[in-house]
N, C-alpha and C positions, 0 to 999 in steps of 0.2 A: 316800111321800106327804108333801104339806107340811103343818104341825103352824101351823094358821092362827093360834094363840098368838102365836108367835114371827116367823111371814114372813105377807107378804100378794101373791095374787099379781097383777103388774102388767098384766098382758097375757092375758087370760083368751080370747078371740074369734080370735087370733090365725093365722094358717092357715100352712101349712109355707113357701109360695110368699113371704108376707111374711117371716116368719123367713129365707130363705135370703136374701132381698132385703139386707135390714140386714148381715147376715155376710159379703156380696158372694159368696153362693153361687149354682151353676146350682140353681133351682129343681126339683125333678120336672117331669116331663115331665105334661100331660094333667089329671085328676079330682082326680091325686094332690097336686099343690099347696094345692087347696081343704078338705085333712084342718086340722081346728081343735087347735090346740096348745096346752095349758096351763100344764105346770111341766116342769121338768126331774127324772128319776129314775133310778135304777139300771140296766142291763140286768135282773139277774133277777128285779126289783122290780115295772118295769115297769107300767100298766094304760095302759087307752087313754086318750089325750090325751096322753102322755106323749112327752118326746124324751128320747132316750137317745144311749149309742154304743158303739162296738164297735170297737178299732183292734189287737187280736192272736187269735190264733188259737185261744192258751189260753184265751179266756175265751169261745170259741163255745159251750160247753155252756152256761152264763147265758140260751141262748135258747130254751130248753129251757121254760123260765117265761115267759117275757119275752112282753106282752103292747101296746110301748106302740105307738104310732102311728106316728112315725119314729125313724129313727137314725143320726146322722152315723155313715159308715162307711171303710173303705180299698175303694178300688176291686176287689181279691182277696177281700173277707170279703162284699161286697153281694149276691150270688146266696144265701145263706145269710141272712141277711138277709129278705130276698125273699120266698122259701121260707117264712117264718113270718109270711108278712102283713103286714109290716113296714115301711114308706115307705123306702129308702135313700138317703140324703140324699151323695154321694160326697165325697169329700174326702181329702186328705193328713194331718192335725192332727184326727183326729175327738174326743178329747179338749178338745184347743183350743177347736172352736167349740161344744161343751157347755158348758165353763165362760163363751165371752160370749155364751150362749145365757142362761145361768141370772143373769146380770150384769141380761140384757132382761127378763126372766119376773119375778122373783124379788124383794122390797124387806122391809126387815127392818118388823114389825108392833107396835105401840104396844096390848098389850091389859094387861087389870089382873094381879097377880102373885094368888098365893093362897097364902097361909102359914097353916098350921095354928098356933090359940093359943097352944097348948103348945108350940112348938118356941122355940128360945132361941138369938138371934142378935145376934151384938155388933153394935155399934152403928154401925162405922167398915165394915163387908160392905157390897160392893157387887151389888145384885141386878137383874138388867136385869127387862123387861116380859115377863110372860107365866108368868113360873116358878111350879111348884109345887113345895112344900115339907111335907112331912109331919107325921105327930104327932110329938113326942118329941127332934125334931130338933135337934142344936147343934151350929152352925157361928160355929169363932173367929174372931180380929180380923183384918181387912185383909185376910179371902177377894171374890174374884169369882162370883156365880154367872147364868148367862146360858145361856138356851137348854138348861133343865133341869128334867127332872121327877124329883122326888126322895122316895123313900119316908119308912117311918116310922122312927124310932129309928135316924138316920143320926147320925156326930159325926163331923164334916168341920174337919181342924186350919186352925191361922192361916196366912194367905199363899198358900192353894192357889186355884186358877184352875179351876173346872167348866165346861164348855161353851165356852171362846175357840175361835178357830179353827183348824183343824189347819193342820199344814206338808205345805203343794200349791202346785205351782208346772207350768205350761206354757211353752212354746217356739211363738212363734210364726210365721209363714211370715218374717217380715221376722228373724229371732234377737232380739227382746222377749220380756220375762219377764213373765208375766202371770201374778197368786194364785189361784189355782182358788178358786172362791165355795164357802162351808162352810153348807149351809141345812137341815141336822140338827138332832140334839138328842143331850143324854145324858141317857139314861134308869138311876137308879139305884134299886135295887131296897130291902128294906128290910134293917135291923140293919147296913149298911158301915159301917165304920171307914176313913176318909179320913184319912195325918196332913197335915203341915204342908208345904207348895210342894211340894204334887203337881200337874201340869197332866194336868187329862181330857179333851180335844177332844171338839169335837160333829163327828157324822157329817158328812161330805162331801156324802151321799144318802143317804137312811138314821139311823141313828140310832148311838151308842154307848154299847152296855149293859154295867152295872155290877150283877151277881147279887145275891140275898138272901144274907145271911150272910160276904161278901167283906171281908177284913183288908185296907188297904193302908199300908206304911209310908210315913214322909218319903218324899220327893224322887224319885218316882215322875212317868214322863212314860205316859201311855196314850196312843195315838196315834187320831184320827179311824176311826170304823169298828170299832174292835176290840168282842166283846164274853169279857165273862168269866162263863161261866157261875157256879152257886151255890156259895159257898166256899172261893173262889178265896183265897189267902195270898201276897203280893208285900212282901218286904222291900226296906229301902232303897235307890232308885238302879237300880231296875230297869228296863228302857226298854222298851215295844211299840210298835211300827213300825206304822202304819196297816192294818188289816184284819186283825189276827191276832184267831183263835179259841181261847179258852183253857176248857178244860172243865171237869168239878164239878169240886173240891177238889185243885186244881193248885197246889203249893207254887212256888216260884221266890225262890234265895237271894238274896242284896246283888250289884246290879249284872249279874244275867243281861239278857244284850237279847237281843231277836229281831229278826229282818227281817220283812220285808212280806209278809203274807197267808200267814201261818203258822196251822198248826193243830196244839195240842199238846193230846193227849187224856184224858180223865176221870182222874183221880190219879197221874199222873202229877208228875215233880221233877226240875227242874233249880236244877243246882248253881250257889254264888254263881260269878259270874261266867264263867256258861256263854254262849258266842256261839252262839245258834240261827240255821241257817240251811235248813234241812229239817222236816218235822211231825214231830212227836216222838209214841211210838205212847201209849196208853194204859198207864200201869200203870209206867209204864218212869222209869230215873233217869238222866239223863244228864250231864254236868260236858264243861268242856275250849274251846279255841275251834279250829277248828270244833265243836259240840257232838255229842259221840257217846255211845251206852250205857256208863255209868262206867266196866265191867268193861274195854272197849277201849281206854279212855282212861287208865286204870291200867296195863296192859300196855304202852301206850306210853310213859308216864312211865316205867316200869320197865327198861323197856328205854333209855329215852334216858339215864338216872343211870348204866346199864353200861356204857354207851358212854364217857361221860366219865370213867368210872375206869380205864378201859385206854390 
């Protein structure tokens, strides 16, 4: 859903037939042109009005939920599609024509900020339109904050960037490089510790949430989409790749990064500079790059130091 704070949207009446028109697409066929189009959203998010899309196989479970009106799709995934009531809009690039679908929808919104009294913000912060800011809150000098709703008794250090927009990029029919439009938000919860030139991207679709009671150090990059449940602990230089889920009280040493659309489970701990590239279960420690359960990861060290002494 669009967070009318922050976007406002341009094209509210709009029918799937016009939208294909503009993107140089074959419209639907018949009634189905005439479905009214509003904003652009998630697959599982979805509600009606909605355009969405769908371009791999692994993400057909999403429709499970998915509730919107249409969705650019690959010509293989559109009976599935179909199937859930779904307008199928066909295409090669269904990614693609979401993001200059949400470029047409989509304009950023001029509404008033709301800062709680008490909260204590240097002077040189820069705060776009629409943010909220909670009690207690202190954010230092030469931070960005945009496209963020922010709880109480946050202390967010100098030079960190909340809400900019994540790293997305599309290909399109002609080989152009088009930025996928980021018309989220991040939503942080209360008591975060933020330090200094961390960048938090605002969701793509969606939102990216930041738990109650969440430590993060320096030079932390969160990526678009991700959310960190409660309690979360991220030391310096640690990277999340767009859409990872990180659950309660998940430790993560200096310089672990994950890949995209990881899910690493309730208390679980990875080691500094562990390379995630699979979920990592609950409870479990993992170290190493590729990242594996320590004990495996020690074995193989162990073994590799025997090797080199013979």
């Amino acid at each position: 859903m669009i967070d009318t704070r922050f976007y406002s949207l341009r094209e509210a009446d709009m029918t799937v037939s016009e939208l294909c028109v503009r993107l140089d697409l074959t419209p639907p066929e018949g009634s189905f042109g005439e479905e009214k189009i509003c904003q652009p959203s998630s697959l599982a998010e979805s509600k009606p009005s909605d355009i969405t899309f769908l371009d791999s196989r692994r993400n057909v479970g999403a429709l499970e939920t998915a509730k919107a009106s249409a969705c650019f799709v690959t010509a293989s995934l559109s009976e599935a599609v179909a199937a859930r009531n779904i307008i199928p809009i066909i295409c090669k690039l269904p990614k693609y024509h979401l993001a200059r679908s949400t470029d047409i929808l989509v304009d950023c919104a001029e509404t008033p900020t709301n800062i709680a009294s008490t909260a204590k913000i240097h002077p040189s912060v820069h705060i776009g339109p629409g943010v909220t800011i909670g009690e207690n809150t202190v954010i230092g000098p030469n931070t960005v904050i945009e496209n963020a709703v922010i709880g109480d008794n946050v202390n967010i250090g100098a030079c960190t960037v909340v809400g900019g927009a994540g790293f997305g990029v599309v290909v399109g029919p002609d080989g152009s490089i088009l930025p996928v439009p980021h018309v989220g938000r991040v939503v942080i919860g209360d008591r975060v510790g933020i330090g200094s030139n961390v960048c938090i991207d605002r969701g793509q679709l969606g939102d990216t949430t930041i738990g109650d009671d969440c430590q993060i150090d320096n030079l932390v990059q969160i990526a678009h989409n991700c959310v960190l449940e409660r309690g979360c602990l991220l030391a310096g230089r640690v990277g999340l790749s767009g859409s990872c889920h990180i659950g309660e009280g998940v430790m993560m040493g200096g310089s672990a990064g994950l890949a995209d659309h990881i899910t690493v489970g309730a208390g679980a701990r990875l080691a500094a500079f562990a390379g995630v590239m699979h979920d990592v279960p609950a409870g479990e420690t993992w170290s190493g790059i590729p990242a594996m359960p320590i004990r495996e990861h020690m074995k193989i060290v162990a073994q590799a130091k025997r090797a080199l002494k013979k």
